[in-house]
C-alpha positions as CSV (number, residue, x, y, z in Angstrom):
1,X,133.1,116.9,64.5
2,X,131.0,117.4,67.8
3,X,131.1,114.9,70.6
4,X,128.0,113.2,71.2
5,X,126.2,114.8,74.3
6,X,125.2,112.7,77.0
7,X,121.0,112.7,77.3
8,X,119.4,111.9,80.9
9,X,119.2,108.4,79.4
10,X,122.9,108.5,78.6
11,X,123.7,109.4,82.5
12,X,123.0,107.0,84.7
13,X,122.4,107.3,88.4
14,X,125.0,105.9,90.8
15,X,121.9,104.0,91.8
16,X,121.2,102.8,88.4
17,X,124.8,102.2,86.7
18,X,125.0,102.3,82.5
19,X,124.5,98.5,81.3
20,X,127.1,98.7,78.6
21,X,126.3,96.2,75.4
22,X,128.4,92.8,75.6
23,X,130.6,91.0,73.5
24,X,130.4,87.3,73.0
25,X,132.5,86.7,76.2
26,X,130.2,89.0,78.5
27,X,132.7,91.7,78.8
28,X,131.7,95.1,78.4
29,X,132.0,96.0,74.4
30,X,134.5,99.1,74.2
31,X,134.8,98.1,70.9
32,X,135.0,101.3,68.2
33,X,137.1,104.7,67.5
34,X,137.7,107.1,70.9
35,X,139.1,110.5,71.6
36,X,139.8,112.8,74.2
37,X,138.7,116.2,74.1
38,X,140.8,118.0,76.7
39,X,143.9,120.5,76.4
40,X,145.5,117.7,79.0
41,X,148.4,117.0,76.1
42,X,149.4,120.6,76.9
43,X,149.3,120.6,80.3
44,X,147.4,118.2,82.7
45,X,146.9,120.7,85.1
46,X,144.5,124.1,84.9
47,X,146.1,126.4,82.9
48,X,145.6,129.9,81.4
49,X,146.3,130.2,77.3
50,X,149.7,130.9,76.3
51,X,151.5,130.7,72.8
52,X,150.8,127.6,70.7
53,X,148.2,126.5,73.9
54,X,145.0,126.4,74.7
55,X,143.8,127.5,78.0
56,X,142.0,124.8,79.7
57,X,141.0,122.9,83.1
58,X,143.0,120.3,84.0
59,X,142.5,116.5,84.4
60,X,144.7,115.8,87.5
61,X,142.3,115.0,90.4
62,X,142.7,118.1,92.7
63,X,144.9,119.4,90.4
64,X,148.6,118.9,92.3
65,X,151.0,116.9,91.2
66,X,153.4,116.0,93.9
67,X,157.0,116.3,93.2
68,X,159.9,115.7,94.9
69,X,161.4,119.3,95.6
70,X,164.4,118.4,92.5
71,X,161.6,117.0,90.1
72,X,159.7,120.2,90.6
73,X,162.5,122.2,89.9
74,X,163.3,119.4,87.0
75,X,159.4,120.3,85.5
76,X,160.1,124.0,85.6
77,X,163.5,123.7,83.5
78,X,161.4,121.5,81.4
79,X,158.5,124.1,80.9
80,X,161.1,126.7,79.9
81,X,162.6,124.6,77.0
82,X,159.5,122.8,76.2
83,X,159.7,124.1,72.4
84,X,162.4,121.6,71.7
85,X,162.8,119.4,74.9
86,X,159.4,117.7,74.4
87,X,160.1,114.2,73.0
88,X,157.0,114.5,71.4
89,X,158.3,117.5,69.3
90,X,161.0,114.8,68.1
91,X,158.4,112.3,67.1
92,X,158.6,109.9,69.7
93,X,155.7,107.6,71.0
94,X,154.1,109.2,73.7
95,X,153.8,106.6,76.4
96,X,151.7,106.0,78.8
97,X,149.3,108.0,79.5
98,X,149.7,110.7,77.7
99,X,149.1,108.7,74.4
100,X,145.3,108.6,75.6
101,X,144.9,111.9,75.7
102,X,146.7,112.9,72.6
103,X,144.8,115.3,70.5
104,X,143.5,112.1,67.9
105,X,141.6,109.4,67.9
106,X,142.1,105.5,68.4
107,X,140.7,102.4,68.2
108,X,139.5,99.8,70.9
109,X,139.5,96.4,69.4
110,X,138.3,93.3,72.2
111,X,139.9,89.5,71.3
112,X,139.0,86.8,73.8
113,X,143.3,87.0,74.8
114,X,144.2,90.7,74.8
115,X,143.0,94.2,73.9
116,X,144.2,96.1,70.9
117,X,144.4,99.7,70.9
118,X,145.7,101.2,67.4
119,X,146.3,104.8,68.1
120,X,146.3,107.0,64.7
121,X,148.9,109.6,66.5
122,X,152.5,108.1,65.0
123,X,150.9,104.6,64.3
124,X,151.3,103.1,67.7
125,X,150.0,99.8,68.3
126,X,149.4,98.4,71.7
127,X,148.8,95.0,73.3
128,X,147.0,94.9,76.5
129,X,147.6,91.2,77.7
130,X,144.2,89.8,79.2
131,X,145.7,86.3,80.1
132,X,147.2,85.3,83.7
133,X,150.5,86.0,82.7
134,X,152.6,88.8,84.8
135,X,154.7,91.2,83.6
136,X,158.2,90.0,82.1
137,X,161.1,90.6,84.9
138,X,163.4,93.1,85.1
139,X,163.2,96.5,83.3
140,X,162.3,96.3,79.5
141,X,162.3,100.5,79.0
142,X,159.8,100.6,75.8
143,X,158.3,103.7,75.5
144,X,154.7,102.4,75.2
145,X,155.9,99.5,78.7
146,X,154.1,96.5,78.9
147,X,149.9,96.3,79.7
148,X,148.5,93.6,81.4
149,X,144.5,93.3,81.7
150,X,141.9,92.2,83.8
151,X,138.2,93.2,84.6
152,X,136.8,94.6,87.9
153,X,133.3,93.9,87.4
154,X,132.3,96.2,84.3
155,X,135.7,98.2,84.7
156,X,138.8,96.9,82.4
157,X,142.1,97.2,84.3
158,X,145.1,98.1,82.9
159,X,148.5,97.7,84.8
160,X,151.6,99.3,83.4
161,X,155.2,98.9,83.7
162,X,158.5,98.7,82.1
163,X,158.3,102.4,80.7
164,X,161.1,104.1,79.9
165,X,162.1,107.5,81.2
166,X,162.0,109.3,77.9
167,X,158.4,110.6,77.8
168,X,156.9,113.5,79.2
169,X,153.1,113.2,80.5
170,X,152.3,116.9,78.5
171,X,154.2,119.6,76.8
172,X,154.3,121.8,79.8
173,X,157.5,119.6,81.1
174,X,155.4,117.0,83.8
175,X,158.1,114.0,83.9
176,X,158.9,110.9,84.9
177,X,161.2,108.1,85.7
178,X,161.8,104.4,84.6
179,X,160.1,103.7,88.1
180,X,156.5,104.8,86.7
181,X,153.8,102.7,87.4
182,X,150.7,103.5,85.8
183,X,147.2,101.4,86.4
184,X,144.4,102.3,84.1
185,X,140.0,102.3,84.2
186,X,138.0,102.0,81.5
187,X,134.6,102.3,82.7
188,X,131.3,103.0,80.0
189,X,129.1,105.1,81.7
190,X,127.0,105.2,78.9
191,X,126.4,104.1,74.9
192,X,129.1,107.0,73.2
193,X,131.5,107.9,76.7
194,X,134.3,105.7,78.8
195,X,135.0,107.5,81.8
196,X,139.2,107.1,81.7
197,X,141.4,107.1,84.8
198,X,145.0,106.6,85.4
199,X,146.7,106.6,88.7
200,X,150.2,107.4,88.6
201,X,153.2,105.8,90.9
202,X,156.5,107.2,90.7
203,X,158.7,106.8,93.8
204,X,161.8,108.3,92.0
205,X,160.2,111.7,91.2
206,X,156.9,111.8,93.2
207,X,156.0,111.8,97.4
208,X,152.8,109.7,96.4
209,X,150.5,108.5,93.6
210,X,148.4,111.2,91.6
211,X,145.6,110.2,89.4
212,X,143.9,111.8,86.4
213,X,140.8,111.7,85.4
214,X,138.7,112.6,82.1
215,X,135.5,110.8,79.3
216,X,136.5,109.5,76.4
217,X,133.9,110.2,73.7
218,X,132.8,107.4,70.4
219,X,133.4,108.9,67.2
220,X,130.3,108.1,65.9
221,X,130.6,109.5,62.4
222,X,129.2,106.6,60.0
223,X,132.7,106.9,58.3
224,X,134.8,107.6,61.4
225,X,138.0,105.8,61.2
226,X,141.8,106.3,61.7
227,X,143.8,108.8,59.5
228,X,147.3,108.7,58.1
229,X,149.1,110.6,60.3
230,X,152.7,112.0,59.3
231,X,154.6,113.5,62.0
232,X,157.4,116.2,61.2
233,X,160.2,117.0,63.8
234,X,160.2,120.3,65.3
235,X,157.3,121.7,62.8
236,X,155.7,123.6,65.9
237,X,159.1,124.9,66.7
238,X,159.1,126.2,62.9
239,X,155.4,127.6,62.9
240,X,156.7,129.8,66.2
241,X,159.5,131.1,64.1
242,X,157.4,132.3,61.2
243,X,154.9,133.6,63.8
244,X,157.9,135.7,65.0
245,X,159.1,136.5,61.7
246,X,155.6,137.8,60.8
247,X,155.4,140.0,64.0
248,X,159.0,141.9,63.3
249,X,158.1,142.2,59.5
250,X,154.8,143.9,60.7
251,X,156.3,146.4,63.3
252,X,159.2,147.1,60.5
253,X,156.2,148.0,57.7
């Protein structure tokens, strides 16, 4: 699959702004199937290839992510065990954000009371809450939080809390607390692209918010749609270890 390339008509101007289609509401339709096409669930900072990783730029807006001196030294620790330590390596939901930019697609769907997003990477379903309701008090620790909505003009608005602490935002170690806040944007800036942005608030780990920033691109195969995914514990950990097997067996011959 290639990603639709935007055209000079797909670009708008910042004097002329995209004019995305609307649903029956007025909203902006971000209705359909979306990926990210990014090496940011690796690492969401610029980094060189490595083992198992694509080199890649990053997505974090001026690339620094700033850590408390302990949760730097917390990432690096991270980093060197990331094989195993990665919840993601143990199947666990993502959270937020890092289950946008997940290397699969998911699906936008727009009801006049919420927003669905189904996500094909481990099934995850998630309700983004467009009424005038706040989040529930207290701390609810689910690993996808709680999403409440609301539009900005053309730009849907996605506040985030009550997420747990067991996520990492990529496999390179970047962490969290129970404390992170995160506050989406999805804007379309034109017919097949939603320019995604996610500022992050941490107090526990981080001196300040950091934000990330990256398109989404419209699968617009005519049969696009989400796969079964299966997810097997550890199978990257076991693909290293034959990779290594491999190697000595080759030297030995």
């Amino acid at each position: 699959w290639v990603a639709p390339t935007p055209t000079s008509a797909q670009a708008p101007s910042a004097s002329q702004p995209y004019q995305a289609p609307r649903t029956e509401d007025g909203r902006p339709d971000l209705n359909g199937i979306w990926q990210a096409l990014n090496t940011a669930a690796w690492d969401i900072q610029d980094h060189p290839g490595r083992l198992g990783v694509p080199a890649g730029q990053g997505v974090v807006v001026g690339n620094d992510i700033p850590y408390q001196p302990w949760a730097l030294a917390k990432k690096q620790e991270n980093f060197r065990n990331r094989q195993t330590a990665d919840p993601n390596t143990k199947c666990y939901m993502p959270g937020v954000p890092r289950i946008t930019y997940m290397p699969y697609p998911f699906q936008i769907l727009q009801f006049a009371d919420r927003v669905l997003i189904l996500y094909e990477y481990v099934h995850v379903t998630r309700n983004i809450y467009m009424d005038p309701s706040s989040h529930p008090p207290g701390h609810i620790d689910f690993w996808m939080g709680d999403s409440r909505g609301h539009w900005e003009g053309d730009t849907l608005v996605v506040d985030v809390t009550g997420l747990g602490d067991g996520s990492w935002l990529d496999r390179a170690g970047s962490h969290h607390s129970y404390r992170l806040h995160v506050v989406e944007r999805y804007t379309m800036i034109g017919p097949n692209h939603i320019q995604y942005e996610a500022t992050i608030e941490d107090p526990e780990v981080l001196t300040e918010p950091f934000t990330i920033a990256m398109p989404l691109y419209r699968r617009i195969e005519e049969n696009a749609r989400l796969m079964d995914f299966r997810c097997v514990e550890f199978v990257e950990e076991l693909h290293r270890r034959f990779d290594m097997v491999g190697e000595r067996w080759a030297q030995l011959m």
